[in-house]
C-alpha positions as CSV (number, residue, x, y, z in Angstrom):
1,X,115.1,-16.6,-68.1
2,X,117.6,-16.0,-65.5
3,X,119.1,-18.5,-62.8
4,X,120.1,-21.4,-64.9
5,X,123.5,-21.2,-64.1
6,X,124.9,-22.5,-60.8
7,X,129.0,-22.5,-59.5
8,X,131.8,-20.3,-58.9
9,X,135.1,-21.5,-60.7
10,X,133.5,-24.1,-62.4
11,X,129.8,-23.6,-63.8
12,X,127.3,-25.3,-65.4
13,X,124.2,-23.8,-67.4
14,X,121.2,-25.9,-68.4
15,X,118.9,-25.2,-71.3
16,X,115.9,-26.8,-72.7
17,X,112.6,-28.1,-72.2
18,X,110.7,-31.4,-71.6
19,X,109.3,-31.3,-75.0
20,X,111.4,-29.2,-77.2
21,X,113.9,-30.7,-79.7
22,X,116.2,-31.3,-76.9
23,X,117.9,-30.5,-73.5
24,X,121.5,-30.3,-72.2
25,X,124.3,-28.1,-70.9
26,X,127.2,-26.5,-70.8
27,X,130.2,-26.7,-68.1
28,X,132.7,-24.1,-68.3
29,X,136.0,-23.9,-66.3
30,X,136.6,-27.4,-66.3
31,X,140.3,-28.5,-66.7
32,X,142.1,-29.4,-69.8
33,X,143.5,-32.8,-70.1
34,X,140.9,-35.4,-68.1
35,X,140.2,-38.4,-70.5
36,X,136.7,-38.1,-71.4
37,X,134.2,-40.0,-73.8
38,X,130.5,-40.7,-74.4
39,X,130.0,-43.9,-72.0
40,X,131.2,-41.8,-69.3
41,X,128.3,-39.7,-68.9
42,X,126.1,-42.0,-70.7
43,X,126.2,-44.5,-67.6
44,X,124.8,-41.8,-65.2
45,X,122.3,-40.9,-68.1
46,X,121.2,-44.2,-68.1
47,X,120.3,-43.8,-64.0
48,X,117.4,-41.3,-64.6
49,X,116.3,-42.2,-67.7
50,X,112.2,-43.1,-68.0
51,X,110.5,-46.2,-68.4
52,X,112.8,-48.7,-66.8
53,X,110.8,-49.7,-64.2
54,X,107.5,-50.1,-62.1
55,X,108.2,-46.7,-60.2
56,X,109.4,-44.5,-63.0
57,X,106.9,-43.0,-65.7
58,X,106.5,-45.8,-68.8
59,X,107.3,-42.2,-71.3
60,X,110.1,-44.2,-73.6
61,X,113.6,-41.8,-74.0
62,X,116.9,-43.3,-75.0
63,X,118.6,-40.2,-73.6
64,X,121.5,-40.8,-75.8
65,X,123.8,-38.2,-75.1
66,X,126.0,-36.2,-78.0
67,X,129.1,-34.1,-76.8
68,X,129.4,-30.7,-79.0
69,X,132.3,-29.2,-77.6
70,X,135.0,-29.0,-75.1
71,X,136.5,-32.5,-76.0
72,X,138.9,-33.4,-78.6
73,X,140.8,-36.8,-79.2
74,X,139.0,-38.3,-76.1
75,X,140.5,-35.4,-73.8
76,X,139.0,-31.6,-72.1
77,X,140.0,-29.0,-73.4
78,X,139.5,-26.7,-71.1
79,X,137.0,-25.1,-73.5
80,X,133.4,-25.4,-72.2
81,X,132.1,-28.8,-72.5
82,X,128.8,-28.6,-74.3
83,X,126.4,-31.1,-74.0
84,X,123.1,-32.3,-75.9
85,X,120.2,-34.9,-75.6
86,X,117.3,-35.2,-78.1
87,X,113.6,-36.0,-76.8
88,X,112.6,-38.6,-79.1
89,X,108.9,-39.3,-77.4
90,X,107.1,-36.1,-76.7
91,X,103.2,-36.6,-76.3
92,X,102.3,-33.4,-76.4
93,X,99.1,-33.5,-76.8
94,X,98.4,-35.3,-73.5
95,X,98.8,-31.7,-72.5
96,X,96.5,-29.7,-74.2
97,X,93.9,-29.7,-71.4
98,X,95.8,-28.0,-69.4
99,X,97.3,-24.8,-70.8
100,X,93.5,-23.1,-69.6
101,X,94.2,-23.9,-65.8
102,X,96.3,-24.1,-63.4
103,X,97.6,-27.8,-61.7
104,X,97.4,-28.0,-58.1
105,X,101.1,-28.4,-57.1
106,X,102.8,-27.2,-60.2
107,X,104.2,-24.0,-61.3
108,X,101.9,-23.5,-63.9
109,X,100.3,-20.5,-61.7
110,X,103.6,-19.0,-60.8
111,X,105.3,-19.2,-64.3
112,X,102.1,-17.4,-65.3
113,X,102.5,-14.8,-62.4
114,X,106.1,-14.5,-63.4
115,X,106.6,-14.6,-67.4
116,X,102.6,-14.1,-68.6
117,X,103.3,-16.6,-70.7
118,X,104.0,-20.5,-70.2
119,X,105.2,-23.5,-71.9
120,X,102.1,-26.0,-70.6
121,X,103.9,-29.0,-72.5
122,X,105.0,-30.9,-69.5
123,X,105.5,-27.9,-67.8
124,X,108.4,-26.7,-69.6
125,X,111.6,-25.8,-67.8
126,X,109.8,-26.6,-64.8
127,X,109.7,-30.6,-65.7
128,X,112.1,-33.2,-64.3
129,X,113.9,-33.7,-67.7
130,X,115.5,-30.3,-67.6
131,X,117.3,-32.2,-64.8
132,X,119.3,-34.5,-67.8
133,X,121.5,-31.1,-68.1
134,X,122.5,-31.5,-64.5
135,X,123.1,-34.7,-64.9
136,X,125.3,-35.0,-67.7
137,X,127.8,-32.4,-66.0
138,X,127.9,-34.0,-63.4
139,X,128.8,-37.2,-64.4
140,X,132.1,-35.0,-65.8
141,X,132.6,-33.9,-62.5
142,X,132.1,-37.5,-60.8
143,X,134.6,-38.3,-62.9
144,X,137.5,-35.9,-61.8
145,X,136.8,-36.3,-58.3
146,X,137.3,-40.1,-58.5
147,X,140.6,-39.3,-59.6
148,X,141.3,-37.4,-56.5
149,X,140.2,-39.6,-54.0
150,X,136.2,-38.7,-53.8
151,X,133.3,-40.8,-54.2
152,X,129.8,-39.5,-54.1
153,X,126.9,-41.8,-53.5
154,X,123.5,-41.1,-53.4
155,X,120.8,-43.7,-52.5
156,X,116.9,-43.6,-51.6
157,X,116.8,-43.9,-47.6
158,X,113.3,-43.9,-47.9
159,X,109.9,-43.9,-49.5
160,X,106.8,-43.0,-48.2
161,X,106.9,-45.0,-44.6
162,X,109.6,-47.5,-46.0
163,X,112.8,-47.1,-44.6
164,X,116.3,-49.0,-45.6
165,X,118.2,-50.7,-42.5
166,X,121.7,-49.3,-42.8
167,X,122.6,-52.3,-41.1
168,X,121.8,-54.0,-44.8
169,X,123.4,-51.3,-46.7
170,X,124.7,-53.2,-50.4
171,X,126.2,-51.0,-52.5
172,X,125.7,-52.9,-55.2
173,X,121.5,-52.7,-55.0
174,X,121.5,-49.2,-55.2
175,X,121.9,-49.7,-59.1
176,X,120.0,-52.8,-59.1
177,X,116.6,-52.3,-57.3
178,X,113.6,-50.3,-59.0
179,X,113.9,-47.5,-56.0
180,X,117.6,-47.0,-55.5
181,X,117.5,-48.7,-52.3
182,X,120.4,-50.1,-51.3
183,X,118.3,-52.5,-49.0
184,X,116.9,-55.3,-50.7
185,X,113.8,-56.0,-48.3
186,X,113.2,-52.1,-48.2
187,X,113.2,-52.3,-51.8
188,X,110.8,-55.1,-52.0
189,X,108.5,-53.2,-49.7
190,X,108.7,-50.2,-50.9
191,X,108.1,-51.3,-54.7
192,X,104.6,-52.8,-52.7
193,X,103.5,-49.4,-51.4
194,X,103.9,-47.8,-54.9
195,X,101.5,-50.1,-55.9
196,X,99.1,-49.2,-54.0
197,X,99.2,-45.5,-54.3
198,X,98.6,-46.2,-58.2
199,X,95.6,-48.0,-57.0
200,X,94.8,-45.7,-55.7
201,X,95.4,-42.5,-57.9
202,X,98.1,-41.3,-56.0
203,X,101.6,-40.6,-55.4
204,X,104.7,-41.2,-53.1
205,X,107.2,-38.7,-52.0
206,X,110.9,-39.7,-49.8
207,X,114.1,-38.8,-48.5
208,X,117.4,-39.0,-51.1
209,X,120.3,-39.6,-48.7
210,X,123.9,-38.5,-50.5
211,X,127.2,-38.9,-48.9
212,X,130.5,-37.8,-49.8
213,X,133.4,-39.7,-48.8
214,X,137.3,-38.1,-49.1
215,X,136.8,-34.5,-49.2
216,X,139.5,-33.1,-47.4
217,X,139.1,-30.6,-44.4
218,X,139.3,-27.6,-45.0
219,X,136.5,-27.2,-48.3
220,X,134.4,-24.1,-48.2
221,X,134.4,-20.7,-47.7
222,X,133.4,-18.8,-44.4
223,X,129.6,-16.4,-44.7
224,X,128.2,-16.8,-47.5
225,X,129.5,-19.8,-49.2
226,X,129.9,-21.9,-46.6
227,X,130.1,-25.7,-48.2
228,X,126.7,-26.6,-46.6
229,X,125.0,-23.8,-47.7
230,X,126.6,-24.4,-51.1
231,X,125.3,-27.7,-51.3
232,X,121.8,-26.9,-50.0
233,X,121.5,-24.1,-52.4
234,X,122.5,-26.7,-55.5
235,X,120.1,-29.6,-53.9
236,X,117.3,-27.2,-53.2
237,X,117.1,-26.5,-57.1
238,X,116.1,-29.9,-58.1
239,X,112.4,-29.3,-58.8
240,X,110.9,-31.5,-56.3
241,X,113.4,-30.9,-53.0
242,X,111.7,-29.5,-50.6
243,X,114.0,-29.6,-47.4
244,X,117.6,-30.9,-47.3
245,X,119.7,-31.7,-43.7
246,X,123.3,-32.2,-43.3
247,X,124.2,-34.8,-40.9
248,X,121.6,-35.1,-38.2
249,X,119.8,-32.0,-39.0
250,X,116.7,-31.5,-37.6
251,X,116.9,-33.4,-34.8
252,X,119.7,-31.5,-33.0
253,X,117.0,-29.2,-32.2
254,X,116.2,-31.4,-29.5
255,X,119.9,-32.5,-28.8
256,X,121.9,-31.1,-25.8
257,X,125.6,-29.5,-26.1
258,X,127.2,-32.2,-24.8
259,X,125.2,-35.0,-27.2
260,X,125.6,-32.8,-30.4
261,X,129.4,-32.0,-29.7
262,X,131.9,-34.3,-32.2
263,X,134.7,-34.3,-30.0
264,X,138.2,-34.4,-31.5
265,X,141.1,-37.6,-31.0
266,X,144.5,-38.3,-32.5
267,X,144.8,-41.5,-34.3
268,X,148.1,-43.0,-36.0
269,X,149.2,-39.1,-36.3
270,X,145.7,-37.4,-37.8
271,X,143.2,-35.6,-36.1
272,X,139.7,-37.6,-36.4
273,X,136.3,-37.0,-34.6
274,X,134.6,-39.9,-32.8
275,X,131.6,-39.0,-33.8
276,X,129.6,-37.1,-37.1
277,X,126.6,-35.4,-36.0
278,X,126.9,-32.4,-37.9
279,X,127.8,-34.5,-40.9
280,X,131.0,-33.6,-42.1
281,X,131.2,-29.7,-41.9
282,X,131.9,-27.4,-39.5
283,X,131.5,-23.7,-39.7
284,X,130.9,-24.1,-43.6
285,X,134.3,-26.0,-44.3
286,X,134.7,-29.7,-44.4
287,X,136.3,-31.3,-41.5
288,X,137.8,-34.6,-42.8
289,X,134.8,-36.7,-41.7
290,X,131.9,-38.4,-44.2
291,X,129.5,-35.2,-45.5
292,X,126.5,-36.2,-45.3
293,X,123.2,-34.8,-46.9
294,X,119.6,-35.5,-46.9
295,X,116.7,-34.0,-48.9
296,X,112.9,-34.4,-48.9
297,X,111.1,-35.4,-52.2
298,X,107.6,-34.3,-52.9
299,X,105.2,-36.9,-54.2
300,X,104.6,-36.6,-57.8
301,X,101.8,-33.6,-58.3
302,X,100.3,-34.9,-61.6
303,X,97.7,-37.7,-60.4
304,X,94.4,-39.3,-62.1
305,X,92.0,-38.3,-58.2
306,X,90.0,-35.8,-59.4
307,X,91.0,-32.3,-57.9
308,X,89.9,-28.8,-57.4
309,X,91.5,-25.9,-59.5
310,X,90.6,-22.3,-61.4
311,X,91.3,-21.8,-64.9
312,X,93.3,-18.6,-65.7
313,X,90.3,-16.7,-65.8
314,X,89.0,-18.0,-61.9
315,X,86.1,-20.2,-63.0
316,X,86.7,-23.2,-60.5
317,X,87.4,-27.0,-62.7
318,X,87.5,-30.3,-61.7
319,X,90.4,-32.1,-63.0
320,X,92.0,-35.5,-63.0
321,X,95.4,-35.3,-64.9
322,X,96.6,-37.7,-67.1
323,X,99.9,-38.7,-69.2
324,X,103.0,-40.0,-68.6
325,X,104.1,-39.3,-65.1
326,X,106.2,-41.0,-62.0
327,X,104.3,-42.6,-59.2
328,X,107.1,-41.3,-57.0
329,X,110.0,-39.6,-58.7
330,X,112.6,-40.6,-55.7
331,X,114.3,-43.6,-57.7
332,X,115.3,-41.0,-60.5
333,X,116.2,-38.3,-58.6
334,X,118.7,-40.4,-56.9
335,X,121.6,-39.9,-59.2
336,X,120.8,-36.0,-59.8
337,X,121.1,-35.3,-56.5
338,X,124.9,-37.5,-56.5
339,X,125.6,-35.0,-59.7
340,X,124.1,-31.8,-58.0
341,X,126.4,-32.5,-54.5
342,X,129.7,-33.6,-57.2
343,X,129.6,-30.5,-59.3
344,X,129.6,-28.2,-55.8
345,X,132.6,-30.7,-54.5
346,X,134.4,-30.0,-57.0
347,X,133.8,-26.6,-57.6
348,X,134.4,-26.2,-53.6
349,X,137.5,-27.8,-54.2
350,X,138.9,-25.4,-57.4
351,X,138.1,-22.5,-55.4
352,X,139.9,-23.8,-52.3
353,X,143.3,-24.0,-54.6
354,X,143.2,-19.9,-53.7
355,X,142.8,-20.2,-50.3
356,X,146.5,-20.1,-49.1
357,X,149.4,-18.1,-50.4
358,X,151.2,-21.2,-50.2
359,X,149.7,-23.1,-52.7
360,X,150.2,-20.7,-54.9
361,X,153.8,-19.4,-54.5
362,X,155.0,-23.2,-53.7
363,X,152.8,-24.3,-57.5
364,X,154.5,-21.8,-59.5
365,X,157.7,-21.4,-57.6
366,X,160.7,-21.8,-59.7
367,X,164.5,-22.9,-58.5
């Protein structure tokens, strides 16, 4: 299977399915000499793990990371870092209906187009957990770019028609509410709608909102790897994104010039803009300011209302799917998205180290 690899200087390949022996990954070009143990990626682990709460899927996984290689005496090595987590609670079984038809709003249809052949087992490399690879690198990468200054934070903005007030914005809840809103009375809310669509058989989608505070200006390539296209192309290939925006995004389609325009000021000797509508980048490179990203969550596909389908030889079934699943899988998705935007940061930021003759001749220069 081609295309699970994803970076330039520094890159990270996943491997494994939901309900094999295990998943994980491994992230090469990462530096020597960064401090690195177990409880540092265990913590974002921990973040999208199942079964913590009323809006995740009650499927039990410790997700108890292991690291293989690329660490030694608590350090990088600037070997690849090879990653591993074991699934511990696959009920496989609960899929066994469905490896003769095809789930509306899965890829079981197009893996079949594609390979003539499919793991049906929580649909194999096409489930959420293969995102625990992602994850776990970059929590590595979250790491680094601490050290230099840059945080990443991702939070739910919304669910379904719940929406956080910004004006209530606390850090803090993001990690402590059941949706990753850091809006306590959103949360609350929001928490109340899920409810109901699992009264009702259903599911919820919702916007992820990610922004990234401290990247210099002056990330990203021109053309083809311009930073926002970078980071769309690395959002976009979590599962259940479909649509991502950088700063105001859509709406500028309705904006004039002279509303969409950040105009430029001087203050206390450094060039600032007063305003961030297009979210931090500007002509693919980073422009000093907050980047800011949103993407668009599907609701969950797997749901007990009965639906229409065809089996793989066209005879039409009704189906209700049951198992294991999210009623909304925004809460969980939260912190891959935060590891998806820091491994292209950093990875941005690498690359950028060959962007001027300068930092080359002036690093290596010797009196």
């Amino acid at each position: 299977m081609a295309g699970s690899s994803y970076g330039n200087h520094l890159s990270i390949t996943t491997w494994g399915e939901s309900h094999g022996p295990a998943l994980g990954a491994t992230l090469d070009g990462f530096p020597a000499g960064m401090n690195l143990c177990v409880s540092d990626i265990q913590k974002y682990l921990d973040r999208r793990k199942p079964g913590q709460s009323e809006a995740a899927t009650p499927r039990k996984e410790a997700d108890l990371v292991e690291i293989l290689s690329g660490v030694f005496e608590g350090r990088t090595t600037g070997t690849p870092i090879s990653v591993l987590v074991r699934n511990t609670s696959q009920h496989s079984d609960d899929y066994r209906d469905i490896a003769g038809y095809y789930r509306p709003g899965h890829a079981d249809y197009t893996y079949d187009m594609k390979y003539g052949f499919r793991d049906y087992r929580g649909g194999g490399r096409s489930s959420g957990r293969e995102t625990i690879g992602r994850v776990a690198a970059g929590a590595v990468c979250a790491k680094m770019l601490a050290q230099m200054g840059v945080d990443v934070c991702a939070y739910t903005h919304s669910i379904g028609p719940v929406q956080i007030d910004h004006a209530k914005f606390d850090r803090d809840q993001i990690l402590k509410s059941a949706t990753g809103m850091p809006d306590a009375d959103a949360n609350a809310r929001a928490i109340q709608y899920i409810s109901e669509c699992r009264q009702q058989e259903n599911s919820a989608g919702g916007i992820i909102e990610c922004v990234m505070h401290g990247v210099p200006a002056g990330i990203g390539d021109p053309v083809f790897r311009k930073l926002d296209a970078m980071l769309a192309n690395a959002v976009m290939g979590i599962g259940a994104v479909k649509a991502v925006e950088i700063g105001d995004g859509c709406a500028v389609s309705n904006y004039l010039g002279s509303e969409d325009n950040d105009e430029f000021a001087s203050e206390n000797n450094h060039i600032i803009k007063t305003s961030n509508h297009a979210g931090g980048i500007l002509g693919g490179i980073s422009d000093g300011s907050n980047i800011i990203l949103r993407c668009f969550i599907k609701p969950t596909p797997s749901i007990s209302q009965t639906q229409h389908t065809v089996t793989q030889t066209g005879e039409p079934v009704s189906v209700n799917i049951h198992g294991r699943h999210d009623p909304v899988v925004v809460p969980r998705a939260v912190v891959v998205v935060e590891c998806m935007c820091a491994i292209t940061i950093l990875d941005a930021m690498m690359s950028n180290m060959t962007a001027r003759a300068s930092y080359l001749t002036d690093f290596y220069h010797r009196s």
